[in-house]
Structures are given as C-alpha cells and as structure tokens.
PAZAPA-4460 file (N, C-alpha, C; in steps of 0.05 Angstrom, whole numbers, plus 32768, in hexadecimal, padded with zeros to 4 digits):
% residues 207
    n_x    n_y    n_z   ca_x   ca_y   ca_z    c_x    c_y    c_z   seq   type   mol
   8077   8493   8065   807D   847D   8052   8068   8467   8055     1      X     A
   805B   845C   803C   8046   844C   8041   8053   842D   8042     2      X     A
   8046   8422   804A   804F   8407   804E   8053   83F8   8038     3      X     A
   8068   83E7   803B   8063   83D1   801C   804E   83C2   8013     4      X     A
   8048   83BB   8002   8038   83AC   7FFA   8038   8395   7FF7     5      X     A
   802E   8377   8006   8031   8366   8007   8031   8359   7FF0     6      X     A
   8048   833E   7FEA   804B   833D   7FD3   803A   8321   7FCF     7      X     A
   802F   8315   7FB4   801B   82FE   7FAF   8025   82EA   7FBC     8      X     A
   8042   82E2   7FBC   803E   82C7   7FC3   8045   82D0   7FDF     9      X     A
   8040   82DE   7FF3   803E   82E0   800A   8024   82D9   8017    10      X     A
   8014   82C8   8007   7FF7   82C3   800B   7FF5   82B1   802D    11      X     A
   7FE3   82BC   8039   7FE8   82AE   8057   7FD9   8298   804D    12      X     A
   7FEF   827E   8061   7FE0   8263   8065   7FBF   8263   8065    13      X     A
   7FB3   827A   807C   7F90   8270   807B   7F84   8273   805D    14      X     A
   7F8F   8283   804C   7F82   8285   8038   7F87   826B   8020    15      X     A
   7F9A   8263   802A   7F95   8243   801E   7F8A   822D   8024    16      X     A
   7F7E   822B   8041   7F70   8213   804B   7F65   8211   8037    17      X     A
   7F4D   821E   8029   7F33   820F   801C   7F46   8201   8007    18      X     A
   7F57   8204   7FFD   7F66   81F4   7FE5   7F70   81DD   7FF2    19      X     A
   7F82   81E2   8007   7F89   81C3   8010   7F76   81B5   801B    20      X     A
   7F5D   81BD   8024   7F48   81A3   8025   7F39   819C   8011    21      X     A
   7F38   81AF   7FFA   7F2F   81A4   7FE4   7F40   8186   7FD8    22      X     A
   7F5B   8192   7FDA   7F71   8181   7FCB   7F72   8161   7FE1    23      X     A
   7F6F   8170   7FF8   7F6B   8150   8009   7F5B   8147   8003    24      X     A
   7F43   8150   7FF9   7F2A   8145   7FF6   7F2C   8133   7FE1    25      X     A
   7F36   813F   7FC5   7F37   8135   7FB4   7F4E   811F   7FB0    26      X     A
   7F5E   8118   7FBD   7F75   810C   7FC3   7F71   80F0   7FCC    27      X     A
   7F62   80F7   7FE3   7F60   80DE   7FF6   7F45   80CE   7FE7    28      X     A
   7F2C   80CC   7FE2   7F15   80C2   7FDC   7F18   80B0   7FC5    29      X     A
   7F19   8093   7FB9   7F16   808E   7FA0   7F02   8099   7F8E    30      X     A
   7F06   80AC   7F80   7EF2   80B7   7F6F   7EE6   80AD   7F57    31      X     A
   7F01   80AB   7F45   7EFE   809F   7F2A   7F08   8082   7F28    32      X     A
   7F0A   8075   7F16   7F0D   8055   7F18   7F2C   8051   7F12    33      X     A
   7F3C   8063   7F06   7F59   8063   7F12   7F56   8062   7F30    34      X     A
   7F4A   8075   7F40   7F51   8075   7F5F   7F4D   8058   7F74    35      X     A
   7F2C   8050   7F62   7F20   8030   7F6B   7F34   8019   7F6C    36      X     A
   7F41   8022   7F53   7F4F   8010   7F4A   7F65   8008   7F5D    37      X     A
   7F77   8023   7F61   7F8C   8026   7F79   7F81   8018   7F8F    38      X     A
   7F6E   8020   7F97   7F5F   801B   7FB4   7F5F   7FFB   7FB6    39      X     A
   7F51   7FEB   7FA0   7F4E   7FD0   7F9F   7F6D   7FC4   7F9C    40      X     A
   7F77   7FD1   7F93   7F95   7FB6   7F87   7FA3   7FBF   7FA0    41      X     A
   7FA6   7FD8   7FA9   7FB9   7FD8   7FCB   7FAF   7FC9   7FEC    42      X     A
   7F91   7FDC   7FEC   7F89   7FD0   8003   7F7B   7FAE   7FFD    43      X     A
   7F78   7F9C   7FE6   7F76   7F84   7FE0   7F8E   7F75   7FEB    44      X     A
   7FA1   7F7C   7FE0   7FBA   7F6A   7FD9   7FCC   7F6F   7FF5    45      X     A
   7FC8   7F8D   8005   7FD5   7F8C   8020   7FBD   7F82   8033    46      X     A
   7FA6   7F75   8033   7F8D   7F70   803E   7FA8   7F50   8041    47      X     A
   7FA5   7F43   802B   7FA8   7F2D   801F   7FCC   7F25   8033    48      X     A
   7FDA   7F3B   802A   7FF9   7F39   8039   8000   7F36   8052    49      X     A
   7FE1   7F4A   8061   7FDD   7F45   8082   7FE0   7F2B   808F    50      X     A
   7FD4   7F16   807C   7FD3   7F00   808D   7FE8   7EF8   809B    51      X     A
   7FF9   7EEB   807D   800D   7EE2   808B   8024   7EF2   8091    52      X     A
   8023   7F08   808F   803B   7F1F   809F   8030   7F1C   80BD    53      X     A
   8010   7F28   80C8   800C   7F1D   80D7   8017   7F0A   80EA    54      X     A
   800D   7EF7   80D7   8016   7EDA   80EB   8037   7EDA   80EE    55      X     A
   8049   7ED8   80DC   805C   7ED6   80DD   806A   7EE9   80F5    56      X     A
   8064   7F08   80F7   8066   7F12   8111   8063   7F08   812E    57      X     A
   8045   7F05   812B   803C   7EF9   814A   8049   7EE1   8150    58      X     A
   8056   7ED2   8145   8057   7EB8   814B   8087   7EC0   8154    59      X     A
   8082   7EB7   8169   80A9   7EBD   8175   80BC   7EB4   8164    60      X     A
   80BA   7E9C   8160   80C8   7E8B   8153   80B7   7E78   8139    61      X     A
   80C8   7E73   8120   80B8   7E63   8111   80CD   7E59   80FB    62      X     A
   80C9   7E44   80FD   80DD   7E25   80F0   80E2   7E34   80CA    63      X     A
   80F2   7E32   80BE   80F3   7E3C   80AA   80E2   7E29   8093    64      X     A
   80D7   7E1A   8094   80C6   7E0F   8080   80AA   7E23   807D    65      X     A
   80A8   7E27   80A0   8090   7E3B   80A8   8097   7E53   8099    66      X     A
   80A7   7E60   80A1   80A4   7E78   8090   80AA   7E7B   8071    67      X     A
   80B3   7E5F   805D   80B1   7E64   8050   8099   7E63   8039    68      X     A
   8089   7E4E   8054   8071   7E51   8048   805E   7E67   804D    69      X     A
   806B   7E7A   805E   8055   7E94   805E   806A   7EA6   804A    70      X     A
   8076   7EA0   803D   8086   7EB2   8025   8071   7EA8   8019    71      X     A
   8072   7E96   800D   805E   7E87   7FF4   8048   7E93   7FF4    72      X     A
   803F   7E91   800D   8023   7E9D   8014   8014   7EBF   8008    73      X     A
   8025   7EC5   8008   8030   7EE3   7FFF   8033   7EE5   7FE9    74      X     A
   803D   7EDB   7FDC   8047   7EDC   7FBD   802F   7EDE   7FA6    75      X     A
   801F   7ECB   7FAF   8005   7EDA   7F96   7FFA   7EF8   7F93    76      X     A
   8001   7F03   7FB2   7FF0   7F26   7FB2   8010   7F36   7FAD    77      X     A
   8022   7F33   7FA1   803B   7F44   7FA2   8033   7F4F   7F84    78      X     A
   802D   7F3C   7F76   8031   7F53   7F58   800D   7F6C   7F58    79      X     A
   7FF9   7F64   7F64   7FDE   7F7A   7F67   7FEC   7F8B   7F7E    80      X     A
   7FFC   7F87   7F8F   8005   7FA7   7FA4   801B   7FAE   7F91    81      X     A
   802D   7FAB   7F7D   803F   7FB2   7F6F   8031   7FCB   7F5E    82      X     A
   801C   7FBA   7F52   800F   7FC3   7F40   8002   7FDA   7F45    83      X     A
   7FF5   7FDC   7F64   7FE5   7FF0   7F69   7FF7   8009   7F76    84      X     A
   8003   8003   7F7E   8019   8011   7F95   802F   8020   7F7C    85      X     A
   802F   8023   7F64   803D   8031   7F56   802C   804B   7F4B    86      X     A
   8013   804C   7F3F   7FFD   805C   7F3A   7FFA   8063   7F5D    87      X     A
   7FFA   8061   7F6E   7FF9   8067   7F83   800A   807D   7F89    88      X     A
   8022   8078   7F8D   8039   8086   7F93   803B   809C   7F79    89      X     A
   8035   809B   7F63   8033   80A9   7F4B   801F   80BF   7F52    90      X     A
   800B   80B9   7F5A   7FF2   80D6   7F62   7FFF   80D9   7F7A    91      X     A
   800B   80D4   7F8E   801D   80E0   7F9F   8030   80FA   7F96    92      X     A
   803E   80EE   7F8E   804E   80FB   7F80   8041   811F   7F74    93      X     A
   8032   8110   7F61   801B   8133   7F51   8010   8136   7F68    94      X     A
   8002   8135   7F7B   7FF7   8140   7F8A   8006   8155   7F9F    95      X     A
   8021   8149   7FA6   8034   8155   7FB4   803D   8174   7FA3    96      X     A
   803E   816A   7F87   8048   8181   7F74   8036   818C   7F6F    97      X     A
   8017   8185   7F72   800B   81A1   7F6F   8000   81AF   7F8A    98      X     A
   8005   81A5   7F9B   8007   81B1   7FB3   8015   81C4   7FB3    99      X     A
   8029   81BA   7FAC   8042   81D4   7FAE   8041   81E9   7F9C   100      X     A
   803C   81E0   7F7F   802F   81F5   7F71   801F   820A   7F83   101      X     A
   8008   8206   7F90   7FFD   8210   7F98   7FF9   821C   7FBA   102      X     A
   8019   8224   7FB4   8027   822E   7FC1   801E   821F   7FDF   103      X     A
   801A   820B   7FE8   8014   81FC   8009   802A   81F6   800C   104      X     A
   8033   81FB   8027   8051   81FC   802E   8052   81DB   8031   105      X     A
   806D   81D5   8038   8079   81BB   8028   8070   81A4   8040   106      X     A
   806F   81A9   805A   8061   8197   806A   8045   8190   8067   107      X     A
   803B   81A4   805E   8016   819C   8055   800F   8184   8042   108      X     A
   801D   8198   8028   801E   8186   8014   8023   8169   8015   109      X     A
   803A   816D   8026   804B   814D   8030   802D   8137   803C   110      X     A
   8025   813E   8053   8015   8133   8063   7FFB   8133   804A   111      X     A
   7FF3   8146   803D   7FD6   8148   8027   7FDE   812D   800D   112      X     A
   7FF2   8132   8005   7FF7   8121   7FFD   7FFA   8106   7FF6   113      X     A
   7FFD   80FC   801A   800A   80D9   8021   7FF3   80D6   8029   114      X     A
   7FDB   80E5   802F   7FC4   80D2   804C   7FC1   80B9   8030   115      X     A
   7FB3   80BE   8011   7FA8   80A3   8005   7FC1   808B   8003   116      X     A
   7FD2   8097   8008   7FF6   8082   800B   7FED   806D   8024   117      X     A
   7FE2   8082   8039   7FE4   8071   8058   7FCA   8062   8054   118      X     A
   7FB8   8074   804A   7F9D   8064   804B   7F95   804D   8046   119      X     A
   7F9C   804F   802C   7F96   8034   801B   7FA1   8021   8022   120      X     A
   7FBD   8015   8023   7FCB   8000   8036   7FC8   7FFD   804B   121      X     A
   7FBD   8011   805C   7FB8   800F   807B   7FA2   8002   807F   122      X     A
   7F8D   800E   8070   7F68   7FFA   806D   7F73   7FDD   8067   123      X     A
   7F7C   7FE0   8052   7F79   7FBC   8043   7F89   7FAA   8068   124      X     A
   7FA7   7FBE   806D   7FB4   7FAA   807E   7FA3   7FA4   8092   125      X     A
   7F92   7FB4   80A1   7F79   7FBA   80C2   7F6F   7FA2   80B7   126      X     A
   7F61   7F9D   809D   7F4B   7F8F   809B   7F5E   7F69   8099   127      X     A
   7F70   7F6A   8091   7F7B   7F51   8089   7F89   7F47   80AD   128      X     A
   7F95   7F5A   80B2   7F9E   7F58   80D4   7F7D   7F53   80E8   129      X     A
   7F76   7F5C   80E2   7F58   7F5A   80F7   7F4A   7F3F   80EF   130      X     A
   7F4A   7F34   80D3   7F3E   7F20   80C9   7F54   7F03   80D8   131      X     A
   7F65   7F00   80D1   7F79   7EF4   80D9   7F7B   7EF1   80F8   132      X     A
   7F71   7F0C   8109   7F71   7F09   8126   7F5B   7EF7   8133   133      X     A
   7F49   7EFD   8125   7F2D   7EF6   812D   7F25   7EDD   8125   134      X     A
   7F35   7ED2   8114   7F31   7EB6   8108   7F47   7EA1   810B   135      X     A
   7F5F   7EAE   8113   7F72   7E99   8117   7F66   7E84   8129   136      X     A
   7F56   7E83   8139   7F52   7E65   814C   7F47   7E51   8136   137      X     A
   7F2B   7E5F   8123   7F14   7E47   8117   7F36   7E3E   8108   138      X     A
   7F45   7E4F   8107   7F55   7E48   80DE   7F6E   7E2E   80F8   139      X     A
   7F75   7E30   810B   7F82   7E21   8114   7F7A   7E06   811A   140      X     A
   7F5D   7E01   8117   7F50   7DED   8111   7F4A   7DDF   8102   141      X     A
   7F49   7DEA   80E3   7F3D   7DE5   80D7   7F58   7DDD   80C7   142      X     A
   7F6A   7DE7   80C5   7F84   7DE0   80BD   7F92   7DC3   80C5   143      X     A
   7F97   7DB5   80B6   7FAD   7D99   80C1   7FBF   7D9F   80D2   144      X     A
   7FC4   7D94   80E4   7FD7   7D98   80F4   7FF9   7D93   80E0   145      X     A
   7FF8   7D8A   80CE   800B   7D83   80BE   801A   7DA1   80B5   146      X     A
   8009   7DB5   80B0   8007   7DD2   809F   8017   7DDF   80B1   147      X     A
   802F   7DEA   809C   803B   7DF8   80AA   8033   7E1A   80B3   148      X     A
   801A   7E24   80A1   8006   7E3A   80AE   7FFC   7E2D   80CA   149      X     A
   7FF4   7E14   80D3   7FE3   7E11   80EA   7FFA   7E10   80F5   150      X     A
   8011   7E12   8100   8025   7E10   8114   8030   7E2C   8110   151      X     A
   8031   7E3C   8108   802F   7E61   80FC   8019   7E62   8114   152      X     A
   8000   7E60   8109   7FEC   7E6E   811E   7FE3   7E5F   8134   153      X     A
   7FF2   7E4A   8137   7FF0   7E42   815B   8008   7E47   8164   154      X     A
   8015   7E4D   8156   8030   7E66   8169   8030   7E84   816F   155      X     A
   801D   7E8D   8160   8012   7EA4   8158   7FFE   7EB4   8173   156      X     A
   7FF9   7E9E   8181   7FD7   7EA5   8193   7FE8   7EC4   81AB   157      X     A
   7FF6   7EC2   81AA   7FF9   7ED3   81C3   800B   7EF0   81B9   158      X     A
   8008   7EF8   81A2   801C   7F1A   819E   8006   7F1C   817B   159      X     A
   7FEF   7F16   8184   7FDC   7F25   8170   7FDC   7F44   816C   160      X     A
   7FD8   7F4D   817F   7FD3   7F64   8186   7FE4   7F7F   8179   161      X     A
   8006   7F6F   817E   8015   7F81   816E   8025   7F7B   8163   162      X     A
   8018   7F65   814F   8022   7F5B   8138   800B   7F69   8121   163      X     A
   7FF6   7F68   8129   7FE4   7F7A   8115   7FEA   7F8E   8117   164      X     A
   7FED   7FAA   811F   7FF9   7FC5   8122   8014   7FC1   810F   165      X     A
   8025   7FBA   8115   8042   7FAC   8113   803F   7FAB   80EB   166      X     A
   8026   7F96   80E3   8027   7F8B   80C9   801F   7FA4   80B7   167      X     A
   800E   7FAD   80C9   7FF6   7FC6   80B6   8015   7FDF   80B2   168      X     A
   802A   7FE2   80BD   8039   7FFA   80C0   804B   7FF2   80A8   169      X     A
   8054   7FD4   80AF   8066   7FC4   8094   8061   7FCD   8085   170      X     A
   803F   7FCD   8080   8038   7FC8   8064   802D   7FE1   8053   171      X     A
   802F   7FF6   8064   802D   8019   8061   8048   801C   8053   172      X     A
   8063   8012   8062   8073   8024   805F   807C   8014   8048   173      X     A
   807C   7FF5   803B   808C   7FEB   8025   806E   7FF4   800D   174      X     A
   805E   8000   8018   8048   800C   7FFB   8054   8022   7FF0   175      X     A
   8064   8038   8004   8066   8044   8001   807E   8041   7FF1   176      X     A
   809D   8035   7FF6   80AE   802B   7FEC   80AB   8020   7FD2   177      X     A
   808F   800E   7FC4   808A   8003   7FB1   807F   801C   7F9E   178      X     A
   806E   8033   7FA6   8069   8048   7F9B   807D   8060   7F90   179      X     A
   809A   8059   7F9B   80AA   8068   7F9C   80AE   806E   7F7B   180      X     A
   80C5   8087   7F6F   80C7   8083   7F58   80E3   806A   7F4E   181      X     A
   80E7   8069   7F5D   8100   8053   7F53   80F2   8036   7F53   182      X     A
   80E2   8032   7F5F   80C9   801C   7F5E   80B8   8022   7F42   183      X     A
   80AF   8038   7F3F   80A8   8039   7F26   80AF   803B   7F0D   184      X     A
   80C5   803B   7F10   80DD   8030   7EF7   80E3   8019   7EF8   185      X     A
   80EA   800D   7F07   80ED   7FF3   7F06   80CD   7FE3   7EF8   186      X     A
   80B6   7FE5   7F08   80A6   7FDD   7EFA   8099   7FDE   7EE5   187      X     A
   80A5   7FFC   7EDF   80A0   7FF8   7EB7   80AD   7FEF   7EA9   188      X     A
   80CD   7FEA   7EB9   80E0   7FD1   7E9D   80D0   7FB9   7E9B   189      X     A
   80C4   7FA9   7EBB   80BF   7F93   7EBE   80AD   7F8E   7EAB   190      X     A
   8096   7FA5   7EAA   8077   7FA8   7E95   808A   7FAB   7E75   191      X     A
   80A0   7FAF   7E74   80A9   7FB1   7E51   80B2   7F97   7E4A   192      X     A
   80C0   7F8C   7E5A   80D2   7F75   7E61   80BA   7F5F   7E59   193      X     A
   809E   7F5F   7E6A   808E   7F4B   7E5D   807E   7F51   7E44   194      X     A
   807C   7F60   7E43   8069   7F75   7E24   8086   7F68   7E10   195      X     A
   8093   7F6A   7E15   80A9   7F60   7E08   80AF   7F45   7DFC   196      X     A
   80A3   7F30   7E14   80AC   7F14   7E15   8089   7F0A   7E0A   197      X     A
   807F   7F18   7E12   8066   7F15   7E02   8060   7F14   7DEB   198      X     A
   806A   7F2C   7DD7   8070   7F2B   7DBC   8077   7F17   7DB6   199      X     A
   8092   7F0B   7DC1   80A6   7EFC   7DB4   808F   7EE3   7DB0   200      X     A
   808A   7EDC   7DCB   807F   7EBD   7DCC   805D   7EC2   7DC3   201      X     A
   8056   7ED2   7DAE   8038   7ED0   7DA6   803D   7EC6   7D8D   202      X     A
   802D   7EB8   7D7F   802F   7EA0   7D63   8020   7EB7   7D4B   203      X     A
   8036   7EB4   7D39   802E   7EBF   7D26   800A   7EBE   7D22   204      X     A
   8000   7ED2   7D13   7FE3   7ED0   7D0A   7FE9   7EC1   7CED   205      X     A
   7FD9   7EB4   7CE9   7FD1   7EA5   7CCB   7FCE   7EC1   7CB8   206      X     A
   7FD4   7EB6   7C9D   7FCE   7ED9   7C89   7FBC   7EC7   7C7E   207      X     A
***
C-alpha cells in the first residue's frame, strides 16, 4: 500500500520563510508616504509625549499644580498620535490577515505583524526620553524657579534611568490601544462630528 499523499495545505513552515521575510520586510520599512506619514505623526508626537511622561515618572512625588501642568504639556501632541496610531493599527490589522491567508501559523503572523506597532512609538519614545535625560540639568536652569516644569525636573535628577524605559513601554502599549479597532471607530465619528460642525459654521458663498 503506497503512502498518502501529502495534502497542500500541509506545506512545511521552511517553505514559507522566504514569504514571511518578505512580508516583514515589507511591513516594517516606511516605503510609501502613507507609511512616512505613520512614521512622522507616531514617533513625532510619542518623541514629544516622552518628555513630560518622563519627567513626571522620575520625579517620587509632585504637587498637583505640577502635574497638571505636565497634562497641559501633553495635550498639543494627543490629536497627531491619535491621528497616526489609527492607520497604524489598521495595516496591522491587513497584515496579520494576510499572513494568515498565507497560511503562517498564528504566532508568526502575530509577532510579523506588531514589530512597525513597537517600532515606531518605541523610536519617537528612546529619542524624546534620551533628549529629556541629557538635557534636564541646562533646562533646570534655564527655567524660573517659579515653573512648575523646573520643580518636575529638579525632583526628577535621581530615577532617570527607569523612568525612560518605563515612558517608552507606556507609550508602545497606549499606541497600540489607540490603533485598536474600537479606537478607530471612535475616531471616525469624532472626524464626522467635525466635517459636520464644519459645514454648519461655513458662510454661505455669494451667487
């Protein structure tokens, strides 16, 4: 009796490597100016978020005026990581599904999938945490002693170390949360909701 015949989708894992490093390949790199685009509005705006997450970490204790001025602080880069971190999580998403399409078992795909998720937020956060480390003394100077940032980062001098690790992980895992699809519903009512209020409040054209 001759043996069975192996059936197609019994294709062994090695014969898919060259596809899943293609698909990493093509996954992870900004290629086209959708991808630039992702790259600039995530790792910008979590570059930008580092600071004062940062600081606010390293520092033990801090008077609530202080931290609400490192809320404030924050608030201009929340709607460019909103923005980017949904198209983000969206090519997550297809990339995962065509992984699987293409038959890569479901841990591959998983991990092929998320590295541009970790990447991009992780660069912008290294670079905003490292800038912030390396400059907190000139900026504690140069600041009024009045500012409630200069009493942030002269409380701050001593748990640098793993408050940047600490900020950069924050800010991976709420990109990832903001990319989610229930995040991306929400931010397309928000985008109708003003497309909306926009109409209303634009002035007739002259005939």
């Amino acid at each position: 009796m001759s043996a069975p015949a192996p059936r197609p989708d019994a294709e062994p894992e090695a014969s898919r490597l060259p596809t899943l490093l293609w698909l990493f390949w093509r996954f992870l790199p900004p290629l086209d100016r959708a991808d630039q685009r992702m790259l600039t509005a995530v790792a910008s705006a979590c570059a930008y978020l580092a600071v004062p997450l940062t600081v606010g970490l390293a520092a033990p204790q801090l008077p609530a005026v202080t931290l609400i001025s490192l809320l404030c602080l924050a608030v201009p880069a929340l709607p460019l990581w909103w923005w980017g971190a949904v198209p983000l999580g969206k090519r997550r998403r297809e990339t995962a599904l065509a992984l699987r399409q293409a038959r890569i078992n479901t841990r591959a795909a998983a991990v092929t999938s998320i590295s541009r998720l970790l990447v991009y937020p992780g660069l912008g956060a290294a670079v905003g945490a490292v800038l912030i480390g390396m400059l907190h003394g000139p900026l504690t100077r140069l600041l009024p002693q009045t500012a409630p940032l200069e009493s942030a980062i002269r409380a701050s001098t001593a748990r640098w170390t793993l408050a940047g690790p600490a900020a950069a992980v924050l800010l991976v895992v709420a990109t990832a949360v903001l990319g989610s699809a229930p995040s991306a519903a929400c931010f397309a009512v928000v985008r109708r909701l003003m497309a909306r209020f926009d109409r209303r409040g634009a002035a007739p054209q002259p005939q």
